[in-house]
N, CA, C and O of each residue as an XYZ file, in Angstrom:
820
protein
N     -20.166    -19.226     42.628
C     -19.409    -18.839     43.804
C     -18.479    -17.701     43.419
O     -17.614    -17.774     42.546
N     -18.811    -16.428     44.320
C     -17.473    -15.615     43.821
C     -16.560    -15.557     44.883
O     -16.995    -16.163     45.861
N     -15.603    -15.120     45.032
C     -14.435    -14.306     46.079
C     -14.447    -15.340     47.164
O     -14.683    -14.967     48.313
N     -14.086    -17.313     46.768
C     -14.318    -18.161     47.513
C     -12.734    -19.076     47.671
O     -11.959    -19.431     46.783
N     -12.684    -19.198     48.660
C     -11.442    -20.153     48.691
C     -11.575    -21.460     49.510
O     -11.813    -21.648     50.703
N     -11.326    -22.361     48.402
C     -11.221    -23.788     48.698
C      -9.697    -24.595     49.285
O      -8.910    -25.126     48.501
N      -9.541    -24.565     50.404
C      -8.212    -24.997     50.876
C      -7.464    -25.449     51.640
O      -7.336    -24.749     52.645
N      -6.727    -26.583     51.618
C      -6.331    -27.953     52.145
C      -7.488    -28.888     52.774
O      -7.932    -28.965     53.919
N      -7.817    -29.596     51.529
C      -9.052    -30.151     51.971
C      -8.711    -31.499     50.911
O      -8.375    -31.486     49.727
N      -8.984    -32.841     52.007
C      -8.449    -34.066     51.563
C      -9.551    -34.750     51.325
O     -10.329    -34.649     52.273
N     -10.038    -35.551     50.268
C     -10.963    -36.524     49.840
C      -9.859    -37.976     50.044
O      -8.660    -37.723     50.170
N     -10.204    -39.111     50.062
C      -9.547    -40.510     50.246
C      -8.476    -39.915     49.048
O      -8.771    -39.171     48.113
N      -6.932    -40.574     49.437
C      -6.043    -40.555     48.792
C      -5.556    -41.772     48.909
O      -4.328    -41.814     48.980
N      -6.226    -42.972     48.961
C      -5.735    -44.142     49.136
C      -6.648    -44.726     47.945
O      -7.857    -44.938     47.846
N      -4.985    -44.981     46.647
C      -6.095    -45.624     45.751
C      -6.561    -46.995     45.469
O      -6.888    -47.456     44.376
N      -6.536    -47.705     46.875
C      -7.530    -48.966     46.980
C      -8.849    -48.732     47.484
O      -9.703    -49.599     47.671
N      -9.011    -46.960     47.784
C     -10.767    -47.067     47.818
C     -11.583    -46.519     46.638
O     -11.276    -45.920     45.607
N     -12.459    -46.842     47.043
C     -13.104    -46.090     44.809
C     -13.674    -44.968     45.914
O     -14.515    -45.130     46.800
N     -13.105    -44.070     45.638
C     -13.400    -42.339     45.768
C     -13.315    -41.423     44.554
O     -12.467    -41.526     43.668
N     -14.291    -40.511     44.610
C     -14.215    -39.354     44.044
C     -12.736    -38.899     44.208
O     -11.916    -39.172     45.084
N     -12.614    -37.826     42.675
C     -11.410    -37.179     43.182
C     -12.212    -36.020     43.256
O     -13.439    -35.967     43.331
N     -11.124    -34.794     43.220
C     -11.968    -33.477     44.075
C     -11.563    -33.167     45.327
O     -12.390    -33.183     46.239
N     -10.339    -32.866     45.546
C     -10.509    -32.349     46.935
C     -11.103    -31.000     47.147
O     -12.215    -30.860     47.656
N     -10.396    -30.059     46.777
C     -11.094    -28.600     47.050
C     -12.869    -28.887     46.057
O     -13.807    -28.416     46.699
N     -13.244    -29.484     44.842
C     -14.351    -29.482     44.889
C     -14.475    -30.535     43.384
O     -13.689    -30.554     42.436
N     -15.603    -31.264     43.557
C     -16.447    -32.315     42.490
C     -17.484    -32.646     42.034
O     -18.464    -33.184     42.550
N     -17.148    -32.125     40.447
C     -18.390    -32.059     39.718
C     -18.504    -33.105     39.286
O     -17.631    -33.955     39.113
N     -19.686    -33.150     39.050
C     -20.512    -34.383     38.269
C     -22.195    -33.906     37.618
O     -23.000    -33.364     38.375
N     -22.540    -34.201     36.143
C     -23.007    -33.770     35.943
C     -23.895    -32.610     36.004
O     -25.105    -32.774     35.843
N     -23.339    -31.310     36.249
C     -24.043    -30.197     37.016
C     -23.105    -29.261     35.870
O     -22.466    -29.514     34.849
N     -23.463    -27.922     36.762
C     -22.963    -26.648     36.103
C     -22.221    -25.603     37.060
O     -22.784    -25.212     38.083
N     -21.373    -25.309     36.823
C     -20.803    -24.406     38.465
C     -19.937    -23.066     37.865
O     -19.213    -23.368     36.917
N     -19.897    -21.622     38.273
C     -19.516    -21.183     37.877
C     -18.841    -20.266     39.567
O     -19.487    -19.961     40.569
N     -17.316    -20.056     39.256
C     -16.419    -19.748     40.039
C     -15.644    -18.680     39.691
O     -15.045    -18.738     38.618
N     -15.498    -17.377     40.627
C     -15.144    -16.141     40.194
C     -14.474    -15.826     41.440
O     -14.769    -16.060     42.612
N     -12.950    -14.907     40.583
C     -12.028    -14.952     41.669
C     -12.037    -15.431     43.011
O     -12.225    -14.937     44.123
N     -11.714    -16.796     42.442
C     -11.599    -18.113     43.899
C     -10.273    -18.058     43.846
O      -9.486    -17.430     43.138
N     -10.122    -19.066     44.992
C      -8.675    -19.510     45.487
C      -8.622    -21.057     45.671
O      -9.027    -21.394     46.784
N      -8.289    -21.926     44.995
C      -8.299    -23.338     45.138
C      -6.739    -23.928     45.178
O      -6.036    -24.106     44.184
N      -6.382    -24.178     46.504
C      -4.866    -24.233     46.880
C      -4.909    -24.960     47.925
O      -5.734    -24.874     48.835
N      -3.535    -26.107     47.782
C      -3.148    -26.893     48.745
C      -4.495    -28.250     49.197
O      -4.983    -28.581     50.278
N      -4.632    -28.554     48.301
C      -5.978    -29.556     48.360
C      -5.378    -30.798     47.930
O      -4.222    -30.750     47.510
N      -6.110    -32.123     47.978
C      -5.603    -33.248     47.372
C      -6.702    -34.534     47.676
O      -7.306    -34.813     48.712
N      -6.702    -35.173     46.382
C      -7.187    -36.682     46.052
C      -7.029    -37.354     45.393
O      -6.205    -37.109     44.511
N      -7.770    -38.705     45.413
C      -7.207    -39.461     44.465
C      -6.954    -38.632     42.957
O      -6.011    -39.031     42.274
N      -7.599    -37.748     42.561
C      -7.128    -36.858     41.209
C      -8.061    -35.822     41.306
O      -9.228    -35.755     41.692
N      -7.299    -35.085     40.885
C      -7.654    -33.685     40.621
C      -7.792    -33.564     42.135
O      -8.825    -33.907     42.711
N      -6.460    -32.943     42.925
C      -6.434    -32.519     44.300
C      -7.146    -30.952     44.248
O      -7.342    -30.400     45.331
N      -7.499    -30.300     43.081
C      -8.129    -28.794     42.841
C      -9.626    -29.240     42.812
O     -10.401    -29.514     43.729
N      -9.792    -29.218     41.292
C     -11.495    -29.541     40.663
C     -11.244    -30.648     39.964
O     -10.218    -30.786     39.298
N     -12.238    -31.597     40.068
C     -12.293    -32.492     39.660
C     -13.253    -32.865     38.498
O     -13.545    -33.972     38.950
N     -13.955    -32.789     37.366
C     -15.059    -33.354     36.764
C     -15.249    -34.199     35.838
O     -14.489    -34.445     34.902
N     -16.413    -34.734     36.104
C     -16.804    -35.782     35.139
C     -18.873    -36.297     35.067
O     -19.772    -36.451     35.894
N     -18.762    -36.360     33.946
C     -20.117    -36.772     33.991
C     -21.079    -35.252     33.055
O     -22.199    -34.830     33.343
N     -20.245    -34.800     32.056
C     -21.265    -33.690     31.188
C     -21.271    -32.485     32.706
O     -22.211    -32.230     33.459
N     -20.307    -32.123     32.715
C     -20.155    -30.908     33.827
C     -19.969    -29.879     32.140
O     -19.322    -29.969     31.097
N     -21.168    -28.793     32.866
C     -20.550    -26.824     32.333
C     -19.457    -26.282     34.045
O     -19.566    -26.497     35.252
N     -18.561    -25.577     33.205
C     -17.801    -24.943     33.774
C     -17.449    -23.450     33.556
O     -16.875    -23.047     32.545
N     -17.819    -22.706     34.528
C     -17.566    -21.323     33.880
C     -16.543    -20.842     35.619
O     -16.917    -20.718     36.785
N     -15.181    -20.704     34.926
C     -14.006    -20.044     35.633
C     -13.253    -18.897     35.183
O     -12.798    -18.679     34.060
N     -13.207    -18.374     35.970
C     -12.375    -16.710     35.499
C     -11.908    -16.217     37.044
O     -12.415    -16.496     38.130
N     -11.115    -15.643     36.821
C     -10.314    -14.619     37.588
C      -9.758    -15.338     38.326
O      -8.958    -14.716     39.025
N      -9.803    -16.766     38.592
C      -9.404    -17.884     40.037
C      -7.723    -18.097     39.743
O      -7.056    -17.769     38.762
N      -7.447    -18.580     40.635
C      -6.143    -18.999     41.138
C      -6.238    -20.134     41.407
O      -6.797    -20.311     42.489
N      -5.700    -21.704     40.501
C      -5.412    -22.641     41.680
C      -3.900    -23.162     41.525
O      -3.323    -23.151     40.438
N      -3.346    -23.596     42.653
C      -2.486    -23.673     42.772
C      -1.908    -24.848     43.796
O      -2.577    -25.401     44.668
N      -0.727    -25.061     43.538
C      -0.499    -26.109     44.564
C      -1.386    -27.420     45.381
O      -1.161    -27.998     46.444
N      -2.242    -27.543     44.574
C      -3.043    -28.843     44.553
C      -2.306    -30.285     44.209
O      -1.764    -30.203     43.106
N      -2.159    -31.331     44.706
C      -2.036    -32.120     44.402
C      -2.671    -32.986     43.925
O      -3.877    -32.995     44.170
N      -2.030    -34.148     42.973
C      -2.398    -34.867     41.860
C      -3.509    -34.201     40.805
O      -4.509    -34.837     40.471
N      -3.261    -32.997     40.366
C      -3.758    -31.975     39.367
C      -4.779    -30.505     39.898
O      -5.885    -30.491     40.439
N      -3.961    -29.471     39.519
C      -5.630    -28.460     39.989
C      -6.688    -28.404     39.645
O      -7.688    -28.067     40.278
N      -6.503    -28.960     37.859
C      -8.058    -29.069     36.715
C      -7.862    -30.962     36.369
O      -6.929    -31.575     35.850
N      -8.797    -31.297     36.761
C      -8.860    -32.973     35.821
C     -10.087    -33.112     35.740
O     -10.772    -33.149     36.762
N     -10.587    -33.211     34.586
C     -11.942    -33.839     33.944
C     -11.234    -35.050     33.039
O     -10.223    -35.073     32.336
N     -12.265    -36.067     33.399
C     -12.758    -36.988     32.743
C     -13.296    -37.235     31.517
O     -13.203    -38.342     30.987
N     -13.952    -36.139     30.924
C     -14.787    -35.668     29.586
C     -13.964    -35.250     28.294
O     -13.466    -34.136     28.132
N     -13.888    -36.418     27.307
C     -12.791    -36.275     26.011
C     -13.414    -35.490     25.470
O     -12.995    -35.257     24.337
N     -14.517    -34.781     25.850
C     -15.075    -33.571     24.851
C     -15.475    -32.620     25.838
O     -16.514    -32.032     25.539
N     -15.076    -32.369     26.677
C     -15.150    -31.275     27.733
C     -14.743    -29.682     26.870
O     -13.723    -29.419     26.233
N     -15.917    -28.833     27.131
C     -15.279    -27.587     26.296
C     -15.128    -26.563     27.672
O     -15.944    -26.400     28.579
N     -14.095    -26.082     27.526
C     -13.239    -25.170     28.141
C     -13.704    -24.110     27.740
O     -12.905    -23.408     28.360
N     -14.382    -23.330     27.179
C     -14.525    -22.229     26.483
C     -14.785    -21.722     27.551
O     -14.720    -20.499     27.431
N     -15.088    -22.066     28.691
C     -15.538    -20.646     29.798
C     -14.449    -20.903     31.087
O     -14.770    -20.802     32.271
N     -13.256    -21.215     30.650
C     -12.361    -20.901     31.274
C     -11.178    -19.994     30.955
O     -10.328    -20.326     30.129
N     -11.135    -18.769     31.668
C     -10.657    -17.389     31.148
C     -10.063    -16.733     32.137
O     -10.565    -16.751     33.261
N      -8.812    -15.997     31.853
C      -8.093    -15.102     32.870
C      -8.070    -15.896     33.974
O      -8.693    -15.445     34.935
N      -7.366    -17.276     34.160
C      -7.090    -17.618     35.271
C      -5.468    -17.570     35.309
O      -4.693    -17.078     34.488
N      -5.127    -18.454     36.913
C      -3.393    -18.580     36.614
C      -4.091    -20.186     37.615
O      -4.955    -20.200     38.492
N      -3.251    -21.421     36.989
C      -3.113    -22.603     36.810
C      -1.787    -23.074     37.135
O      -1.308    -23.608     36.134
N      -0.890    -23.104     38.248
C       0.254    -23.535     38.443
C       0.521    -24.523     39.558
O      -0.085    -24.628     40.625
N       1.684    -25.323     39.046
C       2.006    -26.842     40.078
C       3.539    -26.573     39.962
O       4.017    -26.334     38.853
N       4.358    -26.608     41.133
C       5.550    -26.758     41.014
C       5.913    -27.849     40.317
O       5.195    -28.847     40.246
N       7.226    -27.728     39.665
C       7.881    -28.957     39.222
C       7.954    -30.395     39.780
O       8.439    -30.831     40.823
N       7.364    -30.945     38.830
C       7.297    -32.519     39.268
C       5.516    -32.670     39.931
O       5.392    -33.690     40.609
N       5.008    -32.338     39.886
C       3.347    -32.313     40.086
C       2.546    -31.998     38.887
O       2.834    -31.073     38.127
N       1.286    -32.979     38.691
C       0.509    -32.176     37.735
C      -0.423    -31.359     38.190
O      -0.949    -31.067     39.263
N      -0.535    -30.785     35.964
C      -1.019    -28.987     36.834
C      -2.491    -29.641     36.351
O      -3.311    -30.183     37.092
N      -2.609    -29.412     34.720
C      -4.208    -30.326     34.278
C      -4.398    -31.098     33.097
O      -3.414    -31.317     32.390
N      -5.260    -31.442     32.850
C      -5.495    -32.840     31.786
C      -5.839    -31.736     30.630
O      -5.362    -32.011     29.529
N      -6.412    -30.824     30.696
C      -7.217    -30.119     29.703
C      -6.471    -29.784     28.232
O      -5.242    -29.804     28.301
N      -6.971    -29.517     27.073
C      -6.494    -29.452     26.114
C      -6.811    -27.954     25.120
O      -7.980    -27.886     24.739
N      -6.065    -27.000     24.763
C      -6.609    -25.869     24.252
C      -7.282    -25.096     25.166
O      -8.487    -24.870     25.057
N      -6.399    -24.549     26.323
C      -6.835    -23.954     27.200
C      -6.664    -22.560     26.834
O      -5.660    -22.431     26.133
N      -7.334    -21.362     27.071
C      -7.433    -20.193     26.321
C      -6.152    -19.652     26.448
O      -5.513    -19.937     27.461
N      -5.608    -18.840     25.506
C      -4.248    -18.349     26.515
C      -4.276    -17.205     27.375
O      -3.354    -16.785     28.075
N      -5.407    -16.758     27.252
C      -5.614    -15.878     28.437
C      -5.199    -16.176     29.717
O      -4.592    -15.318     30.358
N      -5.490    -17.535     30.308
C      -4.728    -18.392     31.392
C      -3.428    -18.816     31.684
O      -2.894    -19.738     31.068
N      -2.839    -18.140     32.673
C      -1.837    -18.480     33.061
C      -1.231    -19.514     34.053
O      -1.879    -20.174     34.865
N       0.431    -19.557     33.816
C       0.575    -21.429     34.766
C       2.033    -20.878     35.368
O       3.171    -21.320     35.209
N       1.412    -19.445     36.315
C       2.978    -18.816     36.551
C       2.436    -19.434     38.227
O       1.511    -20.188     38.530
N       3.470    -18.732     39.064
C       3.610    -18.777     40.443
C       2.862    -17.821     40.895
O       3.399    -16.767     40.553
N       2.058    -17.648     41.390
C       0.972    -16.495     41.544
C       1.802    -15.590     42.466
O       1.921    -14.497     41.913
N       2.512    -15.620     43.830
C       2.997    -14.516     43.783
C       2.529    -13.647     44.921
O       2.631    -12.421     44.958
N       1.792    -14.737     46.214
C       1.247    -13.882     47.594
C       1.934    -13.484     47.816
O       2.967    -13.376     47.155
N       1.605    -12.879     49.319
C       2.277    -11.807     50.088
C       2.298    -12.902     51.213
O       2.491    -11.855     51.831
N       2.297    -13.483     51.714
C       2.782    -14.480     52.864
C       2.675    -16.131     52.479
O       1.678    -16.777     52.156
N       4.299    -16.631     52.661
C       4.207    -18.171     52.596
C       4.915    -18.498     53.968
O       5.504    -17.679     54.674
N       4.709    -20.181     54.275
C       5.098    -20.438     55.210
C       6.666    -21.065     55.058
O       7.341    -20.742     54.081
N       7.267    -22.098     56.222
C       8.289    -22.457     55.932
C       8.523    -23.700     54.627
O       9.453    -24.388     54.208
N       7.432    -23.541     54.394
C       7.264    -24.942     53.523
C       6.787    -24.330     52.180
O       6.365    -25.050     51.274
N       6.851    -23.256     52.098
C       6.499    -22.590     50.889
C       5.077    -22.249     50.162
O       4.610    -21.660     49.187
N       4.709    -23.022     51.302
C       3.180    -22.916     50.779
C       1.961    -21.507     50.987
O       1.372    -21.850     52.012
N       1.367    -20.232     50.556
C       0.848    -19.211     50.593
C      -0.192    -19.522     52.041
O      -1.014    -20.429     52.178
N       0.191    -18.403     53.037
C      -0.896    -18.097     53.980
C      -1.435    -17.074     53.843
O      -2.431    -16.928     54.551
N      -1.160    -16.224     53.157
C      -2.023    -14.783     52.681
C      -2.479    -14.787     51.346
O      -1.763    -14.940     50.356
N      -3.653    -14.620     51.360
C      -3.746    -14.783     49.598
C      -3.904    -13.522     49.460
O      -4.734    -13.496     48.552
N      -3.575    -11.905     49.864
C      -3.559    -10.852     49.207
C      -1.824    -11.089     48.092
O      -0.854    -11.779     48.405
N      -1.975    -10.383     47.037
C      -0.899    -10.528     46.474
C      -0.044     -9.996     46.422
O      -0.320     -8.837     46.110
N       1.437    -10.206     46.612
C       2.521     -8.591     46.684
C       2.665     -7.689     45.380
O       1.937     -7.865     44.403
N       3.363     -6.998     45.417
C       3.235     -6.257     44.745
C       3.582     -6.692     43.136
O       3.120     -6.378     42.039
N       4.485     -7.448     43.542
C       5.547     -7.728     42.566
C       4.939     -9.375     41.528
O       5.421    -10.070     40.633
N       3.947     -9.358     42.156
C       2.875    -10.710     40.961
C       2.462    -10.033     40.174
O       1.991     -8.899     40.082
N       2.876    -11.568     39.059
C       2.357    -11.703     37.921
C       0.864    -11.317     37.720
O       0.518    -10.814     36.651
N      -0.093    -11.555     38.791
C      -1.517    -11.542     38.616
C      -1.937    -10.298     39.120
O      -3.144    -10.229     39.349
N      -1.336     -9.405     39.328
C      -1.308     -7.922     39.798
C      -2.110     -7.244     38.333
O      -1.375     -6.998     37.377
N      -3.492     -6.984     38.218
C      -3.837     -6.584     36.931
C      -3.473     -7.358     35.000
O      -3.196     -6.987     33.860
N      -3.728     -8.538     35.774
C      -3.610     -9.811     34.925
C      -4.872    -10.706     34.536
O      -4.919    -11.763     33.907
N      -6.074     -9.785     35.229
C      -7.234    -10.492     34.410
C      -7.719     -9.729     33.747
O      -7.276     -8.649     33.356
N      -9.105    -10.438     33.470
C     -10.087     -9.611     31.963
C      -9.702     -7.984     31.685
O      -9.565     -7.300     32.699
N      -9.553     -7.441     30.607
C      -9.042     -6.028     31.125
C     -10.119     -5.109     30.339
O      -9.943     -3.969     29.909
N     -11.257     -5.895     30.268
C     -12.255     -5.029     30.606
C     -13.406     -5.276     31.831
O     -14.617     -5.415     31.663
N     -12.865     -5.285     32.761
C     -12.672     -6.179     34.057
C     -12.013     -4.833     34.940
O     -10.984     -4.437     34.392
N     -12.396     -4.003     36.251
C     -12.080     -3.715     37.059
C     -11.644     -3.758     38.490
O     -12.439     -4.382     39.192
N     -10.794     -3.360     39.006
C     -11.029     -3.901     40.570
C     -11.314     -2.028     41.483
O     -11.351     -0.950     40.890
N     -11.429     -2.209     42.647
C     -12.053     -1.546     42.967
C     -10.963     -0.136     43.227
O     -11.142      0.398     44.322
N     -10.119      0.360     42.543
C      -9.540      1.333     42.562
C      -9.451      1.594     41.131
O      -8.477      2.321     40.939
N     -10.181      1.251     39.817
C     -10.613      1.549     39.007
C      -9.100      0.857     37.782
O      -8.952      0.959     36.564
N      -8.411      0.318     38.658
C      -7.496     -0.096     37.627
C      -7.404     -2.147     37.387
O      -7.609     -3.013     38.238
N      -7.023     -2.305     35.907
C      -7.548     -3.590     35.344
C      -7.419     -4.493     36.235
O      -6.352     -4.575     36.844
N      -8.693     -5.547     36.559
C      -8.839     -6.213     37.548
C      -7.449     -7.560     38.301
O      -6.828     -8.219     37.467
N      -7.289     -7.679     39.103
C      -5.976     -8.919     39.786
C      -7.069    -10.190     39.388
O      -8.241    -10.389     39.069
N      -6.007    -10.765     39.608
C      -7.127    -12.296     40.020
C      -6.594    -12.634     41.185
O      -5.601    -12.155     41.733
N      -7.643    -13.892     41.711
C      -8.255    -14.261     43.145
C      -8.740    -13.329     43.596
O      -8.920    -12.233     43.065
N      -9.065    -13.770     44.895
C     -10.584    -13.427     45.754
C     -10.465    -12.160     46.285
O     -11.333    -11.612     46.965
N      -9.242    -11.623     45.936
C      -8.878    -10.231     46.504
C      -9.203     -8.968     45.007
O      -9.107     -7.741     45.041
N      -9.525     -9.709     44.037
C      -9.750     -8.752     42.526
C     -11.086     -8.570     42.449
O     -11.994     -9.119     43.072
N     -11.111     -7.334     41.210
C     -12.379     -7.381     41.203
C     -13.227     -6.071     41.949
O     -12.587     -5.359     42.724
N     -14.639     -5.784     41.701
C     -15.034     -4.700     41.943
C     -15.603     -4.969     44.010
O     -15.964     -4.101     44.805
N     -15.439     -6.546     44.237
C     -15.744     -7.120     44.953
C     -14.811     -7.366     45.978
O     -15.113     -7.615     47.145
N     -13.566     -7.284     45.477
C     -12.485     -7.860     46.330
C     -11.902     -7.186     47.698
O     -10.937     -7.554     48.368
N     -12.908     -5.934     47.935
C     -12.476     -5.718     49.071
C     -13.784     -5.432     50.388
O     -13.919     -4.687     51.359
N     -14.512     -6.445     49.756
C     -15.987     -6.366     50.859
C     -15.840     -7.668     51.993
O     -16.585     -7.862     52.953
N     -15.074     -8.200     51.728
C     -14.134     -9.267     52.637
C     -15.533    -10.497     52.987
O     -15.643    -11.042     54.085
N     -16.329    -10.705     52.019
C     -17.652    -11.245     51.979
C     -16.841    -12.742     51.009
O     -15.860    -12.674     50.269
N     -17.544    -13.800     51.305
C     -17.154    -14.801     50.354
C     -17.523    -16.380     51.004
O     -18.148    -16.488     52.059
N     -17.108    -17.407     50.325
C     -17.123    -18.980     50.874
C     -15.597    -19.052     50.904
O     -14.585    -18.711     50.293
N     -16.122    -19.824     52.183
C     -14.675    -20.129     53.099
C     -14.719    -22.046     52.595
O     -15.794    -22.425     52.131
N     -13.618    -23.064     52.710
C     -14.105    -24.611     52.917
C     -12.468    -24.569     52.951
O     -11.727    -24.655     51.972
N     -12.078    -24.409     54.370
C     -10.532    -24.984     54.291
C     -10.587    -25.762     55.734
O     -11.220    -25.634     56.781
N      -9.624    -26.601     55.241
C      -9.043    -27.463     55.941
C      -9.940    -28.489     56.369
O      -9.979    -28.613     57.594
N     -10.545    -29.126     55.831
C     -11.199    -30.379     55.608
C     -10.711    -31.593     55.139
O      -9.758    -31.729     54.371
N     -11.418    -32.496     55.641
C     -10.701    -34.026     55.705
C     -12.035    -35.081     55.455
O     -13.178    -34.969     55.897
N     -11.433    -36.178     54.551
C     -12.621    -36.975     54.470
C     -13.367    -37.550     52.715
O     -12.937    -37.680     51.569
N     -14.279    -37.685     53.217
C     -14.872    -38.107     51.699
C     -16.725    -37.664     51.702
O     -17.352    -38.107     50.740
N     -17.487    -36.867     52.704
C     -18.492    -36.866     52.803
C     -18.923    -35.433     54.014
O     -18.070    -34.627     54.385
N     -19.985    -35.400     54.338
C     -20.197    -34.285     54.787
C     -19.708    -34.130     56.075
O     -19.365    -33.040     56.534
N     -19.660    -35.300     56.737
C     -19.147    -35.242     57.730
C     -17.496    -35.088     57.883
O     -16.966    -35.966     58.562
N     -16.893    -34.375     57.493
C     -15.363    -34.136     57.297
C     -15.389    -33.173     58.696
O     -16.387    -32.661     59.203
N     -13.952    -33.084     59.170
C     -13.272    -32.478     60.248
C     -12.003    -31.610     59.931
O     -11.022    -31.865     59.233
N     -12.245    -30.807     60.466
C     -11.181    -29.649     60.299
C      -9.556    -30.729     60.482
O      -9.295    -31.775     61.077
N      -8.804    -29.801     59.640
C      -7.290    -30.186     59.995
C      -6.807    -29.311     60.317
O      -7.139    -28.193     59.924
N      -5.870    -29.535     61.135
C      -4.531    -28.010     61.617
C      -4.168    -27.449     60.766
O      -4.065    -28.253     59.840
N      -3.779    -26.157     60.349
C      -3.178    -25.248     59.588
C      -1.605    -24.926     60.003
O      -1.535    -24.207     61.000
N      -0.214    -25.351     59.385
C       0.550    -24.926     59.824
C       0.904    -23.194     60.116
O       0.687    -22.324     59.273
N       1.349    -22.995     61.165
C       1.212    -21.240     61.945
C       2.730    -21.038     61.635
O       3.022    -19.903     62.011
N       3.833    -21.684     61.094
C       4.969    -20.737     60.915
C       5.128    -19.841     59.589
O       5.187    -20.242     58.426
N       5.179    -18.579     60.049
C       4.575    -17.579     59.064
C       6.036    -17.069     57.988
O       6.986    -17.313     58.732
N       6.522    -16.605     56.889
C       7.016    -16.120     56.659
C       6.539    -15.066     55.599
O       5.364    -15.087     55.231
N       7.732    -13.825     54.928
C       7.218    -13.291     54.178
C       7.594    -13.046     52.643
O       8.804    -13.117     52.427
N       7.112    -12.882     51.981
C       7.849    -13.421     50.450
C       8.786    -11.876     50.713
O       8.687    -10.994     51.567
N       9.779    -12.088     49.432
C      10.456    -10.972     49.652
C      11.337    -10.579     47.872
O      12.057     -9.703     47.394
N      10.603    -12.025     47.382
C      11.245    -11.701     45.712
C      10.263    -11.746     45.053
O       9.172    -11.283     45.386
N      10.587    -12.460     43.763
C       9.620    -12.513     42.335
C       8.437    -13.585     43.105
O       7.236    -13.437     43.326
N       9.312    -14.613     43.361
C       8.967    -16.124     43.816
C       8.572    -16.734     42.484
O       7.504    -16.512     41.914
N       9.372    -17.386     42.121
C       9.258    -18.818     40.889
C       9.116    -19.910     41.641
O       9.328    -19.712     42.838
N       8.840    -20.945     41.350
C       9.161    -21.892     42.318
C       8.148    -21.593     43.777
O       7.052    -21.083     44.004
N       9.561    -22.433     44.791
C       9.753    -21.850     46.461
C      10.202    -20.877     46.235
O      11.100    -20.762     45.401
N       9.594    -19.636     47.075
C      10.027    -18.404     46.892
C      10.827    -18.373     48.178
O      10.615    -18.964     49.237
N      11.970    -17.393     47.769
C      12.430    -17.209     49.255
C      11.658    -16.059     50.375
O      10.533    -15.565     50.299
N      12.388    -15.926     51.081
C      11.256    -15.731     52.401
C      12.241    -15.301     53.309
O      13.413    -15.676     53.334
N      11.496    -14.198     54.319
C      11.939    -13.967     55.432
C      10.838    -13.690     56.876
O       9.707    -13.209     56.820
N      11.309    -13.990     57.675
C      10.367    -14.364     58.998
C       9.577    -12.812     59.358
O      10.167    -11.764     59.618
N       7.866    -13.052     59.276
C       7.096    -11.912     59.592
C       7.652    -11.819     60.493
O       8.477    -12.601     60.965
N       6.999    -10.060     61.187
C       6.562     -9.701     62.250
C       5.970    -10.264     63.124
O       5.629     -9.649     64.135
């Protein structure tokens, strides 16, 4: 999957049912490879981002996840190799986990990524990035985006990131195919600092 965003999308969070975790997405024995995605604001019983278990390959780069609840990365696998996870950014505000993983490259980062629109609740409705992020020419840097300078990460980087082509899966609810859209909160604001944390904000246009 490239230039794909997975977001606010609920698997059972009630842990008296035996559910998968995985909200934005769950592997199990397979192979999946994900390029400047967006996996944000998701949640399940674990790993509210990606979830795996069961001899999963994983190949991630350029992605963003963020603000997932009960973890963005959790595998199951005490010998899970990470080696093809590269140039990402991996962040959970304080007091949430971010992932289980161990010897994660340091190419990957666990900053505040740093959109250009959050709401009143702090949470990103624009995933283009302002100016002033960390992930502003923060991936592979032999890696381009399409104005010839070292590639951003998420779905907006990249030689790709401006053909506005990609997988959409937001706002889903459920545990199976039959899931139903959820509301998206519409009060818009606009970042206006670094943003650590809750960034502060002032009311779009």
């Amino acid at each position: 999957m490239r230039s794909c965003e997975l977001i606010g999308n609920v698997v059972h969070t009630d842990e008296s049912v035996n559910a998968p975790g995985g909200g934005g997405m769950s592997l199990r024995s397979s192979s999946a490879s994900l390029e400047h995605c967006v996996v944000l604001d998701n949640d399940a019983i674990t790993g509210g981002g990606l979830y795996l278990y069961d001899d999963v390959a994983l190949v991630l780069t350029s992605s963003i996840l963020a603000y997932n609840r009960r973890g963005n990365l959790m595998s199951e696998q005490s010998d899970f190799d990470g080696s093809g996870i590269l140039w990402n950014d991996l962040y959970s505000p304080e007091g949430m986990e971010n992932h289980n993983l161990s010897g994660l490259d340091p190419s990957n980062l666990t900053v505040e990524p740093g959109f250009l629109v959050y709401n009143a609740e702090g949470l990103p409705l624009d995933l283009h990035l302002s100016q002033g992020s960390p992930l502003v020419d923060g991936g592979d840097p032999e890696a381009v985006d399409l104005d010839g300078s070292r590639q951003d990460l998420g779905m907006y980087g990249g030689v790709g990131g401006g053909s506005g082509t990609g997988t959409s899966m937001v706002g889903l609810t459920g545990s199976g195919p039959g899931r139903s859209r959820m509301p998206r909160r519409a009060s818009i604001r606009q970042s206006t600092t670094g943003m650590m944390g809750i960034p502060a904000s002032t009311e779009a246009p």
